[in-house]
MIVEXRO-7543 format. One record per residue (C-alpha): residue number from 0; x, y, z negated; residue in three letters. Coordinates in steps of 0.2 Angstrom, whole numbers, plus 2048, in hexadecimal, padded with zeros to 3 digits. Each point is the difference from the previous one (the first is absolute). Layout:
REM MIVEXRO-7543
<site n="NUM" x="X" y="Y" z="Z" res="Ala"/>
...
This chain:
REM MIVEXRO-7543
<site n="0" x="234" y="809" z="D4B" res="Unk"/>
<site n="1" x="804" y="7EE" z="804" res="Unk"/>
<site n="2" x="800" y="7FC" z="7EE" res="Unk"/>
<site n="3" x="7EF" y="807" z="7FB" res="Unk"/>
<site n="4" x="7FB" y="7F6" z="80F" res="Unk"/>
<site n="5" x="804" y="7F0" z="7F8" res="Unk"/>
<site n="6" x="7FB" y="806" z="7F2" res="Unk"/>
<site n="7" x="7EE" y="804" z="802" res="Unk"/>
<site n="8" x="7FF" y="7F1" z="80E" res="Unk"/>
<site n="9" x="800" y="7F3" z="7EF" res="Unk"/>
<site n="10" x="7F6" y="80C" z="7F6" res="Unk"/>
<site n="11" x="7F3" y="7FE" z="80F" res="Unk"/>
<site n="12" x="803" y="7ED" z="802" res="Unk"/>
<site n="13" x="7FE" y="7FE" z="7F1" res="Unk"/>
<site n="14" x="7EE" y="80B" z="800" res="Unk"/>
<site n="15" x="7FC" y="7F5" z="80E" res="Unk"/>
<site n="16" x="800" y="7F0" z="7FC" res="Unk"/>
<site n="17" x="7F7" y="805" z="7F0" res="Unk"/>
<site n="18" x="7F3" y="807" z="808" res="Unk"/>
<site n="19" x="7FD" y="7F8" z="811" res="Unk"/>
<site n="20" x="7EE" y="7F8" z="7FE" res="Unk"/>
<site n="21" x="7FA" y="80B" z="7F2" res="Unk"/>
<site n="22" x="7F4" y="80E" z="802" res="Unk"/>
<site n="23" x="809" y="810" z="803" res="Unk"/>
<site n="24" x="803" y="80E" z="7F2" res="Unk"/>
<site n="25" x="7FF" y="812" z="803" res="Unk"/>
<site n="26" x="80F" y="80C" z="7FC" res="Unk"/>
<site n="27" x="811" y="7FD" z="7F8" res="Unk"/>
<site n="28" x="7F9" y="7F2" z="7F8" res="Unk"/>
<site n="29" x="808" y="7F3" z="80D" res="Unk"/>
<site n="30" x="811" y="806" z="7FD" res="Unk"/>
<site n="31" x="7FE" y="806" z="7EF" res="Unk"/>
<site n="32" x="800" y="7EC" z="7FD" res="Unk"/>
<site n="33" x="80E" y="7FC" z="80D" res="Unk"/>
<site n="34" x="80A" y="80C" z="7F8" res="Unk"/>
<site n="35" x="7FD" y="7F8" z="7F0" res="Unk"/>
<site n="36" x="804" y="7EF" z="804" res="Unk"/>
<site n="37" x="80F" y="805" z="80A" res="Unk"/>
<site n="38" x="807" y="80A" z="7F0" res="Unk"/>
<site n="39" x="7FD" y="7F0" z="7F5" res="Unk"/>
<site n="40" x="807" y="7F5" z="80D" res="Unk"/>
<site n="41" x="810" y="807" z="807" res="Unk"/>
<site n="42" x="804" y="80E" z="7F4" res="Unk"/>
<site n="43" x="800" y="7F8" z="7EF" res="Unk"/>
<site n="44" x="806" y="7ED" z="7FA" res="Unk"/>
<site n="45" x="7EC" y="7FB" z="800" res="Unk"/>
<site n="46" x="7FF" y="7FA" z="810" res="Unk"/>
<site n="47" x="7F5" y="7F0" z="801" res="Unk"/>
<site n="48" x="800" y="7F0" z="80B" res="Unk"/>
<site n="49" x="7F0" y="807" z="805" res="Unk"/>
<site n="50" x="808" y="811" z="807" res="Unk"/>
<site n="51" x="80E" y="7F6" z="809" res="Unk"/>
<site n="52" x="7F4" y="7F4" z="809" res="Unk"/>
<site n="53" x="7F6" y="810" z="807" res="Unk"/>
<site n="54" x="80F" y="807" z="806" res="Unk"/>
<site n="55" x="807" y="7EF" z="808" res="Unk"/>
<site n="56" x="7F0" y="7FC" z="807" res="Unk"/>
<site n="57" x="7FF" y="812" z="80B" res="Unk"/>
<site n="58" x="814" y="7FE" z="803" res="Unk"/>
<site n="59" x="7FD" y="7EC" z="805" res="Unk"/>
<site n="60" x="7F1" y="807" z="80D" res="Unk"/>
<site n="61" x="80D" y="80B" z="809" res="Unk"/>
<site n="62" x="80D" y="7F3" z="801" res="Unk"/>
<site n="63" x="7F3" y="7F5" z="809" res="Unk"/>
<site n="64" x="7FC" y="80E" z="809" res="Unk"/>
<site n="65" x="811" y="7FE" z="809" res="Unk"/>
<site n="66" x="803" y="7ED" z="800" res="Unk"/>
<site n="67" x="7F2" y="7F1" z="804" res="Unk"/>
<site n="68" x="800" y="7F3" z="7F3" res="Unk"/>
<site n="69" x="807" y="7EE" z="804" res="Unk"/>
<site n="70" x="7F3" y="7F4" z="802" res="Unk"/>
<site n="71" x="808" y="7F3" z="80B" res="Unk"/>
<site n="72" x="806" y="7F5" z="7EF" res="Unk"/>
<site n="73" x="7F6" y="803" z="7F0" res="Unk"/>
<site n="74" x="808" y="7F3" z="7F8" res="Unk"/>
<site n="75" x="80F" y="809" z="7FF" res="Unk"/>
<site n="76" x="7F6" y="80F" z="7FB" res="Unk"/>
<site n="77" x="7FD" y="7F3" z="7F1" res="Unk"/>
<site n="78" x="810" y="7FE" z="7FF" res="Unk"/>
<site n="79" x="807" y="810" z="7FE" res="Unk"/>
<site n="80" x="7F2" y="802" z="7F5" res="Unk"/>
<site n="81" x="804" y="7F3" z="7F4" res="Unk"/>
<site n="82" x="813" y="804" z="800" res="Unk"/>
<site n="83" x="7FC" y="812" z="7F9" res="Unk"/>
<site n="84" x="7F6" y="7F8" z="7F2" res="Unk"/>
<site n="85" x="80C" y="7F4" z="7FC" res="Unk"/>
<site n="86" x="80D" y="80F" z="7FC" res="Unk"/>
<site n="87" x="7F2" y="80D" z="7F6" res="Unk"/>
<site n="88" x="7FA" y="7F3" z="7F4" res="Unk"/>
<site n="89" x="814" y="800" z="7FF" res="Unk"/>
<site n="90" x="801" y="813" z="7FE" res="Unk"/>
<site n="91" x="7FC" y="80B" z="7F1" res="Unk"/>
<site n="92" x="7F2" y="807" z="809" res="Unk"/>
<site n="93" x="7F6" y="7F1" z="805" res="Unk"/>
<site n="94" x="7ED" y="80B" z="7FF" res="Unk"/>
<site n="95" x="7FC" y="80C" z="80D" res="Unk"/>
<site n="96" x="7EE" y="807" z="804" res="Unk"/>
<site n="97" x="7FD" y="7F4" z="80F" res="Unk"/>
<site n="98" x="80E" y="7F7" z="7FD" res="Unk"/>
<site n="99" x="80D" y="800" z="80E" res="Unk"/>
<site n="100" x="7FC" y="7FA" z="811" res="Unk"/>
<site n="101" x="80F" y="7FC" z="80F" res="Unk"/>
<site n="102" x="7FB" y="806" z="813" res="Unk"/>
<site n="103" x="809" y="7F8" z="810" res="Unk"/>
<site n="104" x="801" y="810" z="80E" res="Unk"/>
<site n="105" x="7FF" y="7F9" z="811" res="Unk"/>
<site n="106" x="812" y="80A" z="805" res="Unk"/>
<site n="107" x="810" y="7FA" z="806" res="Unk"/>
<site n="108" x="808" y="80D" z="7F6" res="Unk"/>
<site n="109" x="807" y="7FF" z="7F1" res="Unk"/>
<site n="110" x="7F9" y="809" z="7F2" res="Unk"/>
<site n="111" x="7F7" y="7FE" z="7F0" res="Unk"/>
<site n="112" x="7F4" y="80C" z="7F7" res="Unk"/>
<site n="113" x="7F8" y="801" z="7EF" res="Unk"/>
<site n="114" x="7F4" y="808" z="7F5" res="Unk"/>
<site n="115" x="7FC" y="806" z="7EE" res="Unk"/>
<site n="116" x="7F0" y="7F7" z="802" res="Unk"/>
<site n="117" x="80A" y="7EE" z="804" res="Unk"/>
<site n="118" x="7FC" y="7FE" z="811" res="Unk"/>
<site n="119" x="812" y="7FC" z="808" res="Unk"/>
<site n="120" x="802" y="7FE" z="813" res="Unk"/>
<site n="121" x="80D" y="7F5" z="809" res="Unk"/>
<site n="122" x="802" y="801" z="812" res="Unk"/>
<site n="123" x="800" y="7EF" z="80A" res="Unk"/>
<site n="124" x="811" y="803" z="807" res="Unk"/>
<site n="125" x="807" y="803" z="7EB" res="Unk"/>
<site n="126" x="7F6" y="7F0" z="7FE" res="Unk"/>
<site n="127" x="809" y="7F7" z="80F" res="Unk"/>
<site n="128" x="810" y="806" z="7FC" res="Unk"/>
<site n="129" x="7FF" y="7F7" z="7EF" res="Unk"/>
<site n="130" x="80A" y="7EE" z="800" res="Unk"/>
<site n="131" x="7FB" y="7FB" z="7EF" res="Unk"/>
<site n="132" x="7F0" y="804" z="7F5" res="Unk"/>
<site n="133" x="80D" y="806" z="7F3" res="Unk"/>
<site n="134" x="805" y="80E" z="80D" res="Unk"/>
<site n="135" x="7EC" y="803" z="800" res="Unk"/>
<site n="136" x="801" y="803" z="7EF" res="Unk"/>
<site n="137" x="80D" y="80C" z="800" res="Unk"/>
<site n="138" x="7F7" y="80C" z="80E" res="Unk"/>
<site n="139" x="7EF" y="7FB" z="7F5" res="Unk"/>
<site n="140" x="809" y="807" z="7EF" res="Unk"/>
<site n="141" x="809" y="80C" z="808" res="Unk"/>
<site n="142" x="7ED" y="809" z="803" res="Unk"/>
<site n="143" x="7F9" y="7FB" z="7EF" res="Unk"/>
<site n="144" x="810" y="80A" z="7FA" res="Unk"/>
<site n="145" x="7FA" y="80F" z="807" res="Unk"/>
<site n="146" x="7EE" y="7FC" z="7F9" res="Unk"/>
<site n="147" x="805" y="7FC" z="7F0" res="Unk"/>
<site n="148" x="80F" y="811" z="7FC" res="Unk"/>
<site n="149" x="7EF" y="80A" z="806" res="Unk"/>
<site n="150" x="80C" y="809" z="80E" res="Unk"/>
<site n="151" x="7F0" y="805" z="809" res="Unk"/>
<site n="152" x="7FA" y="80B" z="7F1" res="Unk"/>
<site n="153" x="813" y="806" z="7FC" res="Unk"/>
<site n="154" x="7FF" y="806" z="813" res="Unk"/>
<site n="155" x="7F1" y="80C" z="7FB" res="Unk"/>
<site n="156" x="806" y="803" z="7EE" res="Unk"/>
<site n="157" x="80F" y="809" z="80C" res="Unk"/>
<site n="158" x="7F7" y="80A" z="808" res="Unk"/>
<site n="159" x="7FE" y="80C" z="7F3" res="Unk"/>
<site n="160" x="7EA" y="802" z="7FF" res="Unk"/>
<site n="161" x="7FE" y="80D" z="7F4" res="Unk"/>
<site n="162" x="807" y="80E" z="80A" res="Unk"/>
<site n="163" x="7F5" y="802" z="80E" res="Unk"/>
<site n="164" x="7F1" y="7FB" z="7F7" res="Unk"/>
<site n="165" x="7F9" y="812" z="802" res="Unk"/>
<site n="166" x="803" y="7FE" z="812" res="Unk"/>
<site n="167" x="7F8" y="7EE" z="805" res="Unk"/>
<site n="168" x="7F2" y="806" z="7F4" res="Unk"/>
<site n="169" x="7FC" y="80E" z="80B" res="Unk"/>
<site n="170" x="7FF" y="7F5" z="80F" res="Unk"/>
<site n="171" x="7F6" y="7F4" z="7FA" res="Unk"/>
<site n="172" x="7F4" y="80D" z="7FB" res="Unk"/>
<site n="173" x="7FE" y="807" z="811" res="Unk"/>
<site n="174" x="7FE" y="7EE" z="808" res="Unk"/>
<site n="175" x="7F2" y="7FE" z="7F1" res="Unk"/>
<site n="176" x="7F7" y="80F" z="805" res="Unk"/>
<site n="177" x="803" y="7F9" z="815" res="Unk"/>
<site n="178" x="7FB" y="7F0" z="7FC" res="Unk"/>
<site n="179" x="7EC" y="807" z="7F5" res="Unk"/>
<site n="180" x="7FE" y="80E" z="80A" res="Unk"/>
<site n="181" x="805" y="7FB" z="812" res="Unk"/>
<site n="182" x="7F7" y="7F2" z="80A" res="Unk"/>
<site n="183" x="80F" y="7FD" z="80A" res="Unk"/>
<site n="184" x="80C" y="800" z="7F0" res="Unk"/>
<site n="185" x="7FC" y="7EE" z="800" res="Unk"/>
<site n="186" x="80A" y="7FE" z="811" res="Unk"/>
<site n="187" x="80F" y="80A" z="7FB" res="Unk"/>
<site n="188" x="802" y="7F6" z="7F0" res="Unk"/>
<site n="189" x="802" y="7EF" z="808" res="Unk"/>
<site n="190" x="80D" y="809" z="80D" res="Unk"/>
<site n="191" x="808" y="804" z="7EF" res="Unk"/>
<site n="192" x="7FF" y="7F1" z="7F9" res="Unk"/>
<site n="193" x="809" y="7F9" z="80E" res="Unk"/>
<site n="194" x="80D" y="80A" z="7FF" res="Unk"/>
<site n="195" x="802" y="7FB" z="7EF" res="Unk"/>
<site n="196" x="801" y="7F2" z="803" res="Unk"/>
<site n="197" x="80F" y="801" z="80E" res="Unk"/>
<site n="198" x="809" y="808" z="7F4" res="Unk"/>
<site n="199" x="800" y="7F3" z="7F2" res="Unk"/>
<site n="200" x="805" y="7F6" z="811" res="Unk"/>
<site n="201" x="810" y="806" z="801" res="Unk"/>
<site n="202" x="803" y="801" z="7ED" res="Unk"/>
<site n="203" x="7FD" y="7EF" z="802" res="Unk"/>
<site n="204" x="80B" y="7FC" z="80E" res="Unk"/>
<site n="205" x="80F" y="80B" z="7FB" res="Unk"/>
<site n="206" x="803" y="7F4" z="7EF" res="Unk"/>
<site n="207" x="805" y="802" z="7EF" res="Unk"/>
<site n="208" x="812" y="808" z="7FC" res="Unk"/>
<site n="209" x="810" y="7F5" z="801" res="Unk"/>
<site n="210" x="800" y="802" z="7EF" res="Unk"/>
<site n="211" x="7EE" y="7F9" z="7FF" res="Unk"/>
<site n="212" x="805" y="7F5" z="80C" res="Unk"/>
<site n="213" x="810" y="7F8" z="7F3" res="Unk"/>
<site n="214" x="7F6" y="801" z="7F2" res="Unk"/>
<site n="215" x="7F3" y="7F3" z="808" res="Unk"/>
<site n="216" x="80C" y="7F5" z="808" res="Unk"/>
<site n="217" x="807" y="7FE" z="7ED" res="Unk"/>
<site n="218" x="7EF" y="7FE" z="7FB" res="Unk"/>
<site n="219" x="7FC" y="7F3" z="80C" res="Unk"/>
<site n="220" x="810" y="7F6" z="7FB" res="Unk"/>
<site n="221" x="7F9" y="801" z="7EF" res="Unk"/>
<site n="222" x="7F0" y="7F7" z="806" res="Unk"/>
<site n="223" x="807" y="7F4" z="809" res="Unk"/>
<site n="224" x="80B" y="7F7" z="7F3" res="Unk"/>
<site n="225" x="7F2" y="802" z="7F6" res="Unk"/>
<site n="226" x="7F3" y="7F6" z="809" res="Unk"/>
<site n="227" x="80F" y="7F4" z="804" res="Unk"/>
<site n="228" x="804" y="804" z="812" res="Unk"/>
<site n="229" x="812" y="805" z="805" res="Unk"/>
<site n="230" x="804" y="812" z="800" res="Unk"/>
<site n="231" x="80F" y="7FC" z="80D" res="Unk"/>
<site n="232" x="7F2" y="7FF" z="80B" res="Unk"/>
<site n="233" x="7FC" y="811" z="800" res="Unk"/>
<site n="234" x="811" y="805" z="806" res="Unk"/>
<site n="235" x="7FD" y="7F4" z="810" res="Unk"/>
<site n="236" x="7F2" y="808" z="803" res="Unk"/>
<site n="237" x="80B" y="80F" z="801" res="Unk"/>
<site n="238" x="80D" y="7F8" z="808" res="Unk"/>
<site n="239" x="7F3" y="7FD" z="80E" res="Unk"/>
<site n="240" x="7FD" y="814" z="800" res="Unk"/>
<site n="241" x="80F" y="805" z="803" res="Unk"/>
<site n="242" x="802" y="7F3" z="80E" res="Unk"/>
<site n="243" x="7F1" y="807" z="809" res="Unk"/>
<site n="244" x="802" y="812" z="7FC" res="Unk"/>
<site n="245" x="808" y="805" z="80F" res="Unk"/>
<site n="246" x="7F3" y="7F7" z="80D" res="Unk"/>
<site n="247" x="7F1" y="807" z="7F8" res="Unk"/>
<site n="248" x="7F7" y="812" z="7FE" res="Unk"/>
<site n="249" x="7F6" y="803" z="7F4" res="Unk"/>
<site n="250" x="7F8" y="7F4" z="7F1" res="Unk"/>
<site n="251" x="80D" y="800" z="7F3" res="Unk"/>
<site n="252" x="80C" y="80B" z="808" res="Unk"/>
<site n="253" x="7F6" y="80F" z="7FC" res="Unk"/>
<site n="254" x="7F8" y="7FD" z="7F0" res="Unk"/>
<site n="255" x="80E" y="7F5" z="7F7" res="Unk"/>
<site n="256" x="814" y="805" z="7FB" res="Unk"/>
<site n="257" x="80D" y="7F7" z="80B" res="Unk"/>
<site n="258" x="801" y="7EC" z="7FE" res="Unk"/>
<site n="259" x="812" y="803" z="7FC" res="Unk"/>
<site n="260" x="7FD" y="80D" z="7F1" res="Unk"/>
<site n="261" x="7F1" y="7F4" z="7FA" res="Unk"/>
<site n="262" x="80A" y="7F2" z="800" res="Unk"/>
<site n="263" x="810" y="80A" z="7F6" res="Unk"/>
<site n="264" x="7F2" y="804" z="7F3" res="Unk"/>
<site n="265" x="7FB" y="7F0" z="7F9" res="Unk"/>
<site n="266" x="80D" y="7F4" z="805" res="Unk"/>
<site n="267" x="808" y="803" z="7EF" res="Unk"/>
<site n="268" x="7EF" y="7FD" z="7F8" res="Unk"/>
<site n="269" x="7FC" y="7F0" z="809" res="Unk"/>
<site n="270" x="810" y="7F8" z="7FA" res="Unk"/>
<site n="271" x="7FB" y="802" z="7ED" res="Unk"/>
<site n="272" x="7EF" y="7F6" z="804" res="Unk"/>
<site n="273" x="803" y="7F0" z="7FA" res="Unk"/>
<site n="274" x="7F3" y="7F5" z="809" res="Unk"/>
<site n="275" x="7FE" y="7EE" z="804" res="Unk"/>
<site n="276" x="800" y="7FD" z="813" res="Unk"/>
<site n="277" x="7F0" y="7F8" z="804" res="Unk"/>
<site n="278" x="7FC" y="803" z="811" res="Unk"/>
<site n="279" x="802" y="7F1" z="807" res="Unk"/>
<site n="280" x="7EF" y="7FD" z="7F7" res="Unk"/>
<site n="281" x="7F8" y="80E" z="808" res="Unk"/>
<site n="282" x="806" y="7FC" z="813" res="Unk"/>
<site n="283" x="7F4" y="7F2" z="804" res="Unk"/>
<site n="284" x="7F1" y="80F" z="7FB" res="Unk"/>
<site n="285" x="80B" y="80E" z="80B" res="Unk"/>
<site n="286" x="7FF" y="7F4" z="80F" res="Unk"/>
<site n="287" x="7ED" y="7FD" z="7FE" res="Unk"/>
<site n="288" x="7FC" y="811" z="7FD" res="Unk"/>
């Protein structure tokens, strides 16, 4: 149950944020296209940039449903911003529908989120915690990791679509027929639409698998030495983790492996990156920030 749940919730987000703002259509017609674009998107290899950024964008509304964007510094929201772009004109996936935008949280937890659409969120006590803009870089490509392996969509492709079709298709005829026959349809619709939306919350919140979680940290190791920053970084930031780990509750806690795993994981990789130290160019900047 909890799968068709999740399931039909972005099956409906996705109907939503096609059709909020257009003149309604009767019958199945409203799902007969979000099933359509949902099959394309998540269940074969055409998924577009266009179908990620629909799905970031509702997934990037709950996260700001839970957390207040920092507004206290914008010039480090500029320069975050401008970190991220120095590492995706780097990458092999520089173009994006939108592009890629970077989001400061006003939290003093320590977490990090992102979405297929580009839109990665850093929380002000990750942010703080940083000593050096090369560790920025590695929580920054640590998130464009996850964008770029497509781990949102593998998520889906996982849940196995195909055999409960039948089954979400029947209940999205019988909230069709609700929603054109009933005048207070409408009302129940929105409730349901809420609770869609909690539930794409929490598959937010719990992360990516610790496999997913690995691949991406050697991803992001990848980026860095290819935009020139210091991949050791990245395992200082880690280093920081693990430090922290005990004194704090959720953040990364619940929705990254342990520090200690992490750090096991791509040590070995970071030692055959072969790059020029050049911080010491980049600390006057840091300390402006």
């Amino acid at each position: 149950m909890k799968k068709r749940l999740i399931l039909l919730c972005f099956c409906l987000l996705f109907f939503l944020a096609h059709s909020m703002g257009q003149a309604p259509r009767s019958g199945m017609s409203f799902f007969d296209d979000a099933f359509s674009r949902m099959e394309r998107a998540f269940l074969t290899e055409e998924a577009t940039s266009l179908d990620a950024y629909y799905l970031g964008r509702t997934v990037a509304a709950n996260i700001l449903s839970a957390y207040k964007p920092y507004t206290g510094n914008p010039a480090l929201t500029r320069y975050v911003n401008r970190i991220c772009q120095t590492i995706v004109i780097n990458s092999a996936y520089p173009d994006l529908y939108n592009g890629y935008h970077v989001m400061i949280l006003d939290s003093p937890e320590f977490n990090a989120f992102s979405t297929p659409g580009g839109h990665i969120f850093l929380t002000k006590g990750l942010v703080e915690a940083a000593s050096s803009e090369d560790m920025l870089a590695g929580i920054i490509a640590h998130e464009l990791a996850h964008i770029m392996l497509k781990h949102s969509f593998s998520i889906i492709d996982d849940m196995g679509f195909l055999g409960d079709r039948d089954d979400i298709a029947a209940l999205a005829a019988q909230l069709s027929a609700q929603f054109g026959n009933n005048t207070g349809a409408a009302a129940r619709f929105m409730l349901f639409r809420d609770s869609v939306a909690a539930t794409i919350d929490a598959l937010v919140k719990n992360g990516y698998s610790q496999d997913q979680e690995f691949e991406a940290d050697s991803g992001a190791v990848v980026l860095l030495a290819a935009s020139g920053y210091n991949p050791v970084a990245l395992l200082e930031m880690m280093t920081i983790l693990q430090r922290v780990q005990g004194s704090q509750k959720g953040g990364f806690n619940t929705t990254h492996p342990n520090p200690r795993a992490r750090i096991e994981n791509v040590r070995g990789l970071v030692s055959r990156q072969y790059i020029q130290d050049t911080r010491s160019y980049r600390e006057p900047r840091f300390s402006n920030k």
